[in-house]
Backbone as ProteinMPNN parsed JSONL, in Angstrom:
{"seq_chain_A": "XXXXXXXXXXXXXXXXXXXXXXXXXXXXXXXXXXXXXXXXXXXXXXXXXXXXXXXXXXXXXXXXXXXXXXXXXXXXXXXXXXXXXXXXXXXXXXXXXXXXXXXXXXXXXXXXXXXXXXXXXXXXXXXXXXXXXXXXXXXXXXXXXXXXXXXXXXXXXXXXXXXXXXXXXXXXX", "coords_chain_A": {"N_chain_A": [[-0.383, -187.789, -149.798], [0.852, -187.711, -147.801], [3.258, -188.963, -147.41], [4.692, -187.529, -149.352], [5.07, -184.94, -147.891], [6.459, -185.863, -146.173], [8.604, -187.149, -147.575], [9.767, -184.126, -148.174], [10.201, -183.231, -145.474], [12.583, -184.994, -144.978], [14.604, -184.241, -146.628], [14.699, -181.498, -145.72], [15.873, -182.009, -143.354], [18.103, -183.496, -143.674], [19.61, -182.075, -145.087], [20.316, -180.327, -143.083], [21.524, -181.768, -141.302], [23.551, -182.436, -143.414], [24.19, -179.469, -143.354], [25.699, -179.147, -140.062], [27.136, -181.469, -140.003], [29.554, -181.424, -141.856], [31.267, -183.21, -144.488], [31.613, -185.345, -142.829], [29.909, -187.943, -143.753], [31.24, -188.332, -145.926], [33.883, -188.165, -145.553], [33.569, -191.091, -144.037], [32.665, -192.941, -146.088], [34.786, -192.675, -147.834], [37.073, -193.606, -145.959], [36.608, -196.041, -145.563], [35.96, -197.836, -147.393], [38.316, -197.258, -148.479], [39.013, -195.405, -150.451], [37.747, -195.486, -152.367], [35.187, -194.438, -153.171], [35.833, -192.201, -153.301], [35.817, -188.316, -153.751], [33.101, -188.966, -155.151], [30.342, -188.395, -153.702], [31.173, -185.288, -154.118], [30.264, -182.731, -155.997], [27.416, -183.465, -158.082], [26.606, -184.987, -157.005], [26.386, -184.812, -154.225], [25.868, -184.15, -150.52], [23.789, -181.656, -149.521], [22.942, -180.86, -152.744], [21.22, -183.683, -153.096], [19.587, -183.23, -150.678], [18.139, -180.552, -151.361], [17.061, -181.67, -153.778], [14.994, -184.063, -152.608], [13.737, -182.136, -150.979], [12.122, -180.221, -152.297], [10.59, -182.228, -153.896], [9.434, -183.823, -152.184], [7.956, -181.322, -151.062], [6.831, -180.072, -153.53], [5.645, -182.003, -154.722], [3.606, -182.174, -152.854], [2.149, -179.847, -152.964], [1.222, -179.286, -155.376], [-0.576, -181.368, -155.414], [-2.717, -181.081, -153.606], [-3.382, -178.662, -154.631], [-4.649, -178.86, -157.105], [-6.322, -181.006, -158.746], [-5.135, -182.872, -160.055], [-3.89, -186.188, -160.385], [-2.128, -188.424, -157.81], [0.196, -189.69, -159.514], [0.986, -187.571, -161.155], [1.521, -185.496, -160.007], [3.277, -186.102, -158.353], [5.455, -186.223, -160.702], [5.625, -183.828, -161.073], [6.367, -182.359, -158.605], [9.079, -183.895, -158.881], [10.769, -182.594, -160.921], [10.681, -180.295, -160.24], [12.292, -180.303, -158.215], [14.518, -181.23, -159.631], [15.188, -179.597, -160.881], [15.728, -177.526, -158.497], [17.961, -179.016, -157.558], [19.875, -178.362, -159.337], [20.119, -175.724, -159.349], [21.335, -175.875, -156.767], [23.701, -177.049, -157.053], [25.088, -175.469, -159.063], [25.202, -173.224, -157.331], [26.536, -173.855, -155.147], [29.134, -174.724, -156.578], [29.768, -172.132, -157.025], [30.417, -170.449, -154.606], [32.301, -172.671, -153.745], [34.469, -171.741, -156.149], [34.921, -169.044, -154.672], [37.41, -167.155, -154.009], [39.354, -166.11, -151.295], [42.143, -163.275, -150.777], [44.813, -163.538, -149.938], [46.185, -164.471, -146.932], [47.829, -162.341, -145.166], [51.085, -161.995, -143.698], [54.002, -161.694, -141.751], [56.653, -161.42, -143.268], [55.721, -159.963, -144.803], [55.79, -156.787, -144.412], [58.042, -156.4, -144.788], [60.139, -153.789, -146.326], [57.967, -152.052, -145.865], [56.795, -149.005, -144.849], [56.68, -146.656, -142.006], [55.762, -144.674, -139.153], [57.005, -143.964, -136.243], [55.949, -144.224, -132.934], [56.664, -144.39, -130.212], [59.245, -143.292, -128.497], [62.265, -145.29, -130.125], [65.049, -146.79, -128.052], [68.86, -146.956, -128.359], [69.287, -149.167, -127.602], [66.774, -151.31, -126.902], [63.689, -151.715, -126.845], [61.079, -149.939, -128.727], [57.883, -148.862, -130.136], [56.595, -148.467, -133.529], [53.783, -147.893, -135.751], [52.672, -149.45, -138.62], [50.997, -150.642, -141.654], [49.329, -152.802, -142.377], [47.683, -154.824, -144.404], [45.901, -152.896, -145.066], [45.19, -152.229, -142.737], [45.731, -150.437, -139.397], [48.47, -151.203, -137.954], [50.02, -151.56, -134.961], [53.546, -152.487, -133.758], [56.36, -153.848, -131.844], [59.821, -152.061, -131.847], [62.401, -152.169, -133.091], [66.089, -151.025, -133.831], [69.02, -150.008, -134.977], [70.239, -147.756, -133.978], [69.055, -144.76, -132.34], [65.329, -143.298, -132.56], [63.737, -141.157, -133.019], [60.533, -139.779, -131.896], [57.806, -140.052, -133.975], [59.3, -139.922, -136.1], [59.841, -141.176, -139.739], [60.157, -144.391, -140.795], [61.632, -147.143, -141.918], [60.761, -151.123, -142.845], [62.908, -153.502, -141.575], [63.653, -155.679, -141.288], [61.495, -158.749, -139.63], [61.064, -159.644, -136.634], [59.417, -161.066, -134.733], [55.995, -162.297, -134.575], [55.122, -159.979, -133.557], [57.204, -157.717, -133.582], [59.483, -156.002, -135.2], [62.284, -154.427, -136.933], [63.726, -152.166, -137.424], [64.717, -149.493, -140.081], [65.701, -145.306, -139.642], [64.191, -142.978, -141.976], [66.149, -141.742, -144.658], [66.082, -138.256, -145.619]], "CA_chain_A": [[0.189, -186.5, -149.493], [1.75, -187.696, -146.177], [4.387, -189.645, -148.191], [5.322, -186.378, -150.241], [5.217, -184.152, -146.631], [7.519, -186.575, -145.528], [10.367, -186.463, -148.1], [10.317, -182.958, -147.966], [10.887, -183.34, -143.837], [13.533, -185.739, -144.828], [14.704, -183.686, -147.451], [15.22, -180.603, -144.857], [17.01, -182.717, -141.915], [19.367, -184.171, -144.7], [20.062, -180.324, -145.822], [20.769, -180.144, -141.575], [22.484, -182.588, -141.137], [24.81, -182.159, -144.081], [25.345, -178.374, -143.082], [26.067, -179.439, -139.158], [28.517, -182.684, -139.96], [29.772, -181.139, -142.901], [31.974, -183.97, -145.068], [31.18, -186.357, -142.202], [29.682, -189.094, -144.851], [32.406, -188.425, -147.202], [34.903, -189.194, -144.958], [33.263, -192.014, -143.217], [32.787, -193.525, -147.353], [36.046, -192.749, -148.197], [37.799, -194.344, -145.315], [35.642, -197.38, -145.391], [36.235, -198.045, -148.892], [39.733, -197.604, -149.144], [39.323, -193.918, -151.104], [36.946, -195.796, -153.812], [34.689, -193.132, -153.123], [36.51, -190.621, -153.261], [35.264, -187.7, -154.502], [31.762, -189.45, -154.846], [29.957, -187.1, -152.891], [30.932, -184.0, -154.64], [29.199, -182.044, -157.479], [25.919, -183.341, -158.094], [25.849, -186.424, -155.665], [27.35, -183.72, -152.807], [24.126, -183.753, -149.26], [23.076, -180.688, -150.274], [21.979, -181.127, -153.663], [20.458, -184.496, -152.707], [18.62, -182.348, -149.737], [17.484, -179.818, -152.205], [16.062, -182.526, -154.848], [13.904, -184.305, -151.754], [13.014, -181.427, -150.066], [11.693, -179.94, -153.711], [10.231, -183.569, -154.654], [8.226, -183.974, -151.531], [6.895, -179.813, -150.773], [6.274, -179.597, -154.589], [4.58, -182.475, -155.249], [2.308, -182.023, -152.275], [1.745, -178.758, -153.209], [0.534, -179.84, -156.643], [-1.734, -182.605, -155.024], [-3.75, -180.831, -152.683], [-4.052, -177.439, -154.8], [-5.021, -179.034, -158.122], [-7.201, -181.814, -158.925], [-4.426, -184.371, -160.823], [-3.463, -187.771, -159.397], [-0.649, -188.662, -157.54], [1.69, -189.711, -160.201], [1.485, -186.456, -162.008], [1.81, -184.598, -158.633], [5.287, -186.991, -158.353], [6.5, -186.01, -161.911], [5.614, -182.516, -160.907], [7.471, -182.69, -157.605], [10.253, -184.208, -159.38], [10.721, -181.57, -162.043], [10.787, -179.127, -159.632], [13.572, -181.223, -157.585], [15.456, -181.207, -160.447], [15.761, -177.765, -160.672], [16.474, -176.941, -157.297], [19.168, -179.931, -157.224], [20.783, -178.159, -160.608], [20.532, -174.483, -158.862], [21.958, -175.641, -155.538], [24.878, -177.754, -157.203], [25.222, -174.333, -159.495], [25.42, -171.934, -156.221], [27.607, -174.362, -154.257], [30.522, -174.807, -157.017], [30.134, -170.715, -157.023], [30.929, -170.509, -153.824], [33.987, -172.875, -154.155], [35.33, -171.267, -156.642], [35.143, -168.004, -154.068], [38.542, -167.571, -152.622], [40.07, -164.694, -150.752], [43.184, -163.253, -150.814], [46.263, -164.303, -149.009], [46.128, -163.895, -145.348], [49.158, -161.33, -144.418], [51.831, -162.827, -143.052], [54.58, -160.982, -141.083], [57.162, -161.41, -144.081], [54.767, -158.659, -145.765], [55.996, -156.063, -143.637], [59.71, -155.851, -144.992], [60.137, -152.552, -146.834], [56.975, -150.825, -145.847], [57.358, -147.723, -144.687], [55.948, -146.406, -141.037], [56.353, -143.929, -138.066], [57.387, -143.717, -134.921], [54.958, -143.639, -131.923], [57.073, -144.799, -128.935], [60.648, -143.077, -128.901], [63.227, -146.555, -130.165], [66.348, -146.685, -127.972], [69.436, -147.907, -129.55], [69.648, -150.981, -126.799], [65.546, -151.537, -126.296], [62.623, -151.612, -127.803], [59.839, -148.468, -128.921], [56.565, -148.771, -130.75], [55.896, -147.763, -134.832], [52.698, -148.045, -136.585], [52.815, -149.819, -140.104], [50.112, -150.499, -142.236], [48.93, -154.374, -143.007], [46.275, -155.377, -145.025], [45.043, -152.144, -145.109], [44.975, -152.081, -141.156], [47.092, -149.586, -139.357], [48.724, -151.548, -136.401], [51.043, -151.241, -133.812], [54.661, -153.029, -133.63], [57.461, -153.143, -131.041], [60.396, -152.085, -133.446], [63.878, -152.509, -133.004], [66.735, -150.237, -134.622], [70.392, -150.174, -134.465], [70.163, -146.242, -133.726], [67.813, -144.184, -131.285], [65.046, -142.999, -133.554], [62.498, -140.19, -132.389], [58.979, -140.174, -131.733], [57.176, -139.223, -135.357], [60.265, -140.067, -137.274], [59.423, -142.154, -140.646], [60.847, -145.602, -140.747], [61.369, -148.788, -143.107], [60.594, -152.184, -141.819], [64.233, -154.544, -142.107], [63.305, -157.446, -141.074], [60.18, -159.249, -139.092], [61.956, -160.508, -135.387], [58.351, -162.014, -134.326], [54.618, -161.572, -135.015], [54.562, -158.446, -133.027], [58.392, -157.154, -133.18], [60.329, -155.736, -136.033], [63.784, -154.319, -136.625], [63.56, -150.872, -138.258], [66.302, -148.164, -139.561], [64.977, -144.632, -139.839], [64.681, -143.13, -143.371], [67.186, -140.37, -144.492], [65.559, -137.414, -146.947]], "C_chain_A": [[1.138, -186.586, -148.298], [3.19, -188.297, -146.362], [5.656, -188.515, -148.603], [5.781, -185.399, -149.147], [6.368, -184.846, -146.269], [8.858, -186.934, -146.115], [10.868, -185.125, -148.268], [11.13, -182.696, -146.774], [12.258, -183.862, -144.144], [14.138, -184.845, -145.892], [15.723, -182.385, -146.387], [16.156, -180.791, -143.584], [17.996, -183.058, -142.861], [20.316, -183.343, -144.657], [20.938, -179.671, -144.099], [21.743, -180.368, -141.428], [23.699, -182.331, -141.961], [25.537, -180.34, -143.23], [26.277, -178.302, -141.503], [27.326, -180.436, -139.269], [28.915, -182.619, -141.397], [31.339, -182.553, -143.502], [32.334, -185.313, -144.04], [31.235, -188.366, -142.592], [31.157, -189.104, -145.657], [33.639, -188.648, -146.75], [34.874, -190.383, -144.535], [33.226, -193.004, -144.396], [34.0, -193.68, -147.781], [36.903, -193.608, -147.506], [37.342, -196.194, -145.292], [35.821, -198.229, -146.29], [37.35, -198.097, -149.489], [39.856, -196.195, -150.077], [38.561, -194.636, -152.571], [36.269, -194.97, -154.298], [35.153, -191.837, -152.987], [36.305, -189.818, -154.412], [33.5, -187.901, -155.296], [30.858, -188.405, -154.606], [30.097, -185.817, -153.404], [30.49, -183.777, -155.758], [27.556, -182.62, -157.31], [25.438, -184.006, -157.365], [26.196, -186.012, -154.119], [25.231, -184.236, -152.088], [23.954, -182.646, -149.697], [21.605, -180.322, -151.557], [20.987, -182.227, -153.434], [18.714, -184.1, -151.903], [17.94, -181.257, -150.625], [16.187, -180.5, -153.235], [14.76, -183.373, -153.975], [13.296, -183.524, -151.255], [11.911, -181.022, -151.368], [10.514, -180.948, -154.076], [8.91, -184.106, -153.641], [7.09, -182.659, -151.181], [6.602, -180.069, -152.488], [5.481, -179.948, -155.127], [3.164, -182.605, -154.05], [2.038, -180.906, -152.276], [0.716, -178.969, -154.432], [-0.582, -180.907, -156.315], [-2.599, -181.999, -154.189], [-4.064, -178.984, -153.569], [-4.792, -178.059, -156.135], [-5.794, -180.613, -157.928], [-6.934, -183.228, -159.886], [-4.458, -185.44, -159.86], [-2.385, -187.904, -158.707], [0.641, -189.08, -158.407], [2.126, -188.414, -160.94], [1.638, -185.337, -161.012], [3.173, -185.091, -158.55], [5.722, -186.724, -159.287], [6.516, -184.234, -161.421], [6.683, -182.141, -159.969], [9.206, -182.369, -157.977], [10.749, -183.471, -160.237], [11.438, -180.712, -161.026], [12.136, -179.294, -158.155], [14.449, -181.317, -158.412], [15.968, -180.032, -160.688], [15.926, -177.491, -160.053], [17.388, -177.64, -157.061], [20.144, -179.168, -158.356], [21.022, -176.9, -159.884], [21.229, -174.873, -157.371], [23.643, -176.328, -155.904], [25.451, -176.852, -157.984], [25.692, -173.027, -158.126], [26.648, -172.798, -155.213], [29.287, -174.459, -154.955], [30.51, -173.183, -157.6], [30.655, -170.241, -155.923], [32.386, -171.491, -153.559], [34.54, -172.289, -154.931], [35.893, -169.495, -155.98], [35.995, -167.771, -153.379], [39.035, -165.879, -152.198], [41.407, -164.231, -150.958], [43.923, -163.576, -149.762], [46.007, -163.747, -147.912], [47.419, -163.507, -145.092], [50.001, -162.157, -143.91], [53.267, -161.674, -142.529], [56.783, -160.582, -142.297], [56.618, -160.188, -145.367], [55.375, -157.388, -145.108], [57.212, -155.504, -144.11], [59.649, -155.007, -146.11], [58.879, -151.717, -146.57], [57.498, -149.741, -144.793], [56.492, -147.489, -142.957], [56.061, -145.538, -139.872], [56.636, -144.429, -136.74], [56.459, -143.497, -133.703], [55.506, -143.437, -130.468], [58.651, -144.686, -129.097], [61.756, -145.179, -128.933], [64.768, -146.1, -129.684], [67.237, -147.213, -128.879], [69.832, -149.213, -128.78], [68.355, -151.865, -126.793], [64.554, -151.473, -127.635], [61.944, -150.261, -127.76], [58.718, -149.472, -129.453], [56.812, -147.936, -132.241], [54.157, -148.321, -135.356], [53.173, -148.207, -137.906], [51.076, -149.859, -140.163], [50.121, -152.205, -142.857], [47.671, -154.506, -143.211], [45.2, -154.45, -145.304], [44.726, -151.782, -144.043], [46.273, -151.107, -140.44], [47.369, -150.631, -137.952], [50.335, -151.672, -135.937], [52.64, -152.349, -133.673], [55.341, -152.633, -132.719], [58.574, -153.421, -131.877], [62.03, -151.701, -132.778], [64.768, -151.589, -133.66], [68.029, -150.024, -133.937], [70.662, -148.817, -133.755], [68.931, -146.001, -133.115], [67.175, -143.524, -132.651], [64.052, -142.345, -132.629], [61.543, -140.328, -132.577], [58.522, -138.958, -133.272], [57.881, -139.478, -136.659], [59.562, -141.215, -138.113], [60.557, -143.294, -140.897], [60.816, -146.709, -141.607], [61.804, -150.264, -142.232], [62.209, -153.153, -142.599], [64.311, -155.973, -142.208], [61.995, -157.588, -140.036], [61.046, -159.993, -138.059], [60.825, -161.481, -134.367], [57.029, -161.428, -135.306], [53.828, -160.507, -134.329], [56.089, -157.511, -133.47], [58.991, -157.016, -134.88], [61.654, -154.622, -135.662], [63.524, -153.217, -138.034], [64.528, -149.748, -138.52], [65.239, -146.927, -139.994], [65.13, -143.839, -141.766], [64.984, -141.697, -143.4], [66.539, -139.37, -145.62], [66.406, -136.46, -146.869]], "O_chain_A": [[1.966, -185.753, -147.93], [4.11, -188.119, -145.563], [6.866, -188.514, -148.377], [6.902, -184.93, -149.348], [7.358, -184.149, -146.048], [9.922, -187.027, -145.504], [12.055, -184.865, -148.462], [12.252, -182.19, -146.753], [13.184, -183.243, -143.619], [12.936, -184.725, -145.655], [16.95, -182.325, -146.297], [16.907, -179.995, -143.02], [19.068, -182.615, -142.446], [21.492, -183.536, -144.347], [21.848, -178.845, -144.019], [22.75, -179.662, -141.379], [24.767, -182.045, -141.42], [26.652, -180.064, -142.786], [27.319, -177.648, -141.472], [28.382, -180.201, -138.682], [28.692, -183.574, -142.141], [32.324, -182.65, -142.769], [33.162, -186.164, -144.365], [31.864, -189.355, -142.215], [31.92, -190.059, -145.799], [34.469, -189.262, -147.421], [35.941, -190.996, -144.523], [33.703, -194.089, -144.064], [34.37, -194.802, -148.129], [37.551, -194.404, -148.184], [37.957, -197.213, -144.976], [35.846, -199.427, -146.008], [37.613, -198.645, -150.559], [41.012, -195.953, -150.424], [38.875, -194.257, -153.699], [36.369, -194.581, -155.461], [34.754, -190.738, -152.603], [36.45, -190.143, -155.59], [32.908, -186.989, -155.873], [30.697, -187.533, -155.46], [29.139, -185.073, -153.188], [30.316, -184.697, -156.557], [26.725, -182.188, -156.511], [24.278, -183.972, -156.953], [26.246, -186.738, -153.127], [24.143, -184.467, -152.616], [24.006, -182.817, -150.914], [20.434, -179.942, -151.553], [19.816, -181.866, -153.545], [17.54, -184.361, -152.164], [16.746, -181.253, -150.324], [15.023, -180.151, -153.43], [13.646, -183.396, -154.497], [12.164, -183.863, -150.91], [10.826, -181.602, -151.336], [9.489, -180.459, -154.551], [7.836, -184.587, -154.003], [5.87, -182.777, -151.058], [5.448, -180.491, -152.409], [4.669, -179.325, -155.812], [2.036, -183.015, -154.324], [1.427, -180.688, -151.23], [-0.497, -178.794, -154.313], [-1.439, -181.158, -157.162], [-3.568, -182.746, -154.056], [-4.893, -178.218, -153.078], [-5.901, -177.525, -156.182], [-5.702, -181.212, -156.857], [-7.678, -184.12, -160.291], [-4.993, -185.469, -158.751], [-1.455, -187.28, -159.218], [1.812, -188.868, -158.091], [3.284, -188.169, -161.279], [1.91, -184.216, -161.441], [4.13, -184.333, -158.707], [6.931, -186.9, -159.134], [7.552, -183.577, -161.511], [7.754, -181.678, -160.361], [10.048, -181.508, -157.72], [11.816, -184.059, -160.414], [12.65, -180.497, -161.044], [12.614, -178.432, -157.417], [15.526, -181.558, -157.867], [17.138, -179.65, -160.658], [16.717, -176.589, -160.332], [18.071, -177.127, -156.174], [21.335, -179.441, -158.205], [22.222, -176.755, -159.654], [21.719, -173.883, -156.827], [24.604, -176.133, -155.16], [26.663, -177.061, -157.932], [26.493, -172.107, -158.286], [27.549, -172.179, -154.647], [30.332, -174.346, -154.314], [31.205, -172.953, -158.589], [31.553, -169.435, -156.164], [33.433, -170.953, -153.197], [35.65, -172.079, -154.444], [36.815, -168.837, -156.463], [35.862, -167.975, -152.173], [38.98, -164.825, -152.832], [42.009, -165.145, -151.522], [43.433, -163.89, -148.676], [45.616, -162.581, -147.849], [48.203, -164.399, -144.768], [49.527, -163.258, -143.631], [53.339, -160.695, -143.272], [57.696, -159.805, -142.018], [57.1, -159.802, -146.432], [55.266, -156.669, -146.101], [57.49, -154.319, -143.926], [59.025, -155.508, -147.045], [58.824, -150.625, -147.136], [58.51, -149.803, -144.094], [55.597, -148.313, -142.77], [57.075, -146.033, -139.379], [56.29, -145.57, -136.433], [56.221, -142.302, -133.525], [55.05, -142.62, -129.668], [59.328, -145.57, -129.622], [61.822, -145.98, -128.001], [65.547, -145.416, -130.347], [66.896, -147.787, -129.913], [70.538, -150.113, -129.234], [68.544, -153.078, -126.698], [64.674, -151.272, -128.843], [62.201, -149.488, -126.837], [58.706, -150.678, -129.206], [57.212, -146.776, -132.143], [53.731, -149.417, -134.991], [53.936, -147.388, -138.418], [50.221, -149.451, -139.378], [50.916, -152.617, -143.702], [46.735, -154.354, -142.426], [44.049, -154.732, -145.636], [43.876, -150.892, -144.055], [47.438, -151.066, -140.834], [46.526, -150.762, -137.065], [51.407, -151.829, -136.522], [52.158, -153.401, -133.254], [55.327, -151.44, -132.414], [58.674, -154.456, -132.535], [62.353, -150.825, -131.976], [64.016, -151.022, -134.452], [68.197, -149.891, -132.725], [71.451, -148.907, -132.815], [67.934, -146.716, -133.221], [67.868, -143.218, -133.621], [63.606, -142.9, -131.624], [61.283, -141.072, -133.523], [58.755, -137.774, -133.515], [57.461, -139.367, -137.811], [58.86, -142.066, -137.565], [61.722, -143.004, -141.169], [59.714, -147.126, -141.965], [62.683, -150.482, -141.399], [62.444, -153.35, -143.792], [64.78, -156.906, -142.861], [61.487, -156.539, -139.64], [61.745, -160.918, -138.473], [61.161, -162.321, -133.533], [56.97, -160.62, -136.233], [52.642, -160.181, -134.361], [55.791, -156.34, -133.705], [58.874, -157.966, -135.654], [61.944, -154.143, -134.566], [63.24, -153.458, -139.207], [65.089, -149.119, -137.623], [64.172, -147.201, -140.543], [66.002, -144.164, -142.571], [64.532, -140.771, -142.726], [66.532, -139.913, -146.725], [66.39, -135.551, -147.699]]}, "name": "protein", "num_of_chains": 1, "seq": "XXXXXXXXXXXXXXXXXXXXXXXXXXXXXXXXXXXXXXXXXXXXXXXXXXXXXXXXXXXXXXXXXXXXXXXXXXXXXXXXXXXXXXXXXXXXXXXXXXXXXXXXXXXXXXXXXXXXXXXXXXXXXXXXXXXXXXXXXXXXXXXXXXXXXXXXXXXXXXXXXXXXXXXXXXXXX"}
């Protein structure tokens, strides 16, 4: 039983270790090797799953050995069973999570034609303040415009002059 306790331990530091020095090994294989291994390591032979199938292989089969009254090898097939299935559901939940991607992170090229007001009167030599709308976020710009534009007036973005500053004309109804 102290055998089986003890690949579970090793099992759970593995599962550590991998999530702390994440692709660590797989670089340290890859480079070593010349890129032989490459790709090695992922899907079913990824730390993770590995850490799942020991941790599984040693708690399950000493679970099975000290509650029931079999032998040790059928406590180890038991184990192992049950390591197999948590190595198939963790290599199942991990390429669900890769395939989880987000959308595009905003970029200041997003900005040209949206629409926005006025908070901070815009001379026609200087800068003001408008509020646009990114990402669903309302935020603040210092906004540029060939013409003085009044505080409240509605505005369209012309161009992007940094990642705070745009260049805005006001809009005519």
């Amino acid at each position: 039983m102290t055998v089986l306790l003890g690949l579970g331990m090793a099992g759970i530091a593995l599962l550590t270790f991998s999530l702390i020095f994440d692709g660590l090994l797989e670089g340290l294989f890859g480079d070593a090797l010349g890129g032989v291994l490459n790709g090695f390591f992922d899907g079913l032979l990824s730390l993770p799953v590995i850490a799942g199938f020991l941790s599984m292989l040693g708690f399950g089969g000493a679970i099975v050995l000290g509650t029931t009254g079999v032998g040790t090898p059928a406590a180890v097939a038991a184990g192992a069973a049950a390591g197999v299935v948590a190595a198939w559901l963790t290599w199942k939940f991990s390429r669900a999570l890769m395939r989880d991607q987000t959308t595009a992170t905003p970029r200041g090229e997003d900005l040209v034609g949206t629409s926005g007001s006025v908070v901070t009167p815009i001379p026609a030599d200087g800068y003001g303040e408008v509020l646009l709308r990114l990402a669903g976020q309302t935020v603040k710009f210092s906004a540029k415009s060939a013409v003085p534009v009044e505080r409240g007036a509605e505005v369209w973005v012309e161009a992007t002059l940094s990642t705070t500053s745009v260049t805005v004309r006001p809009v005519e109804r």
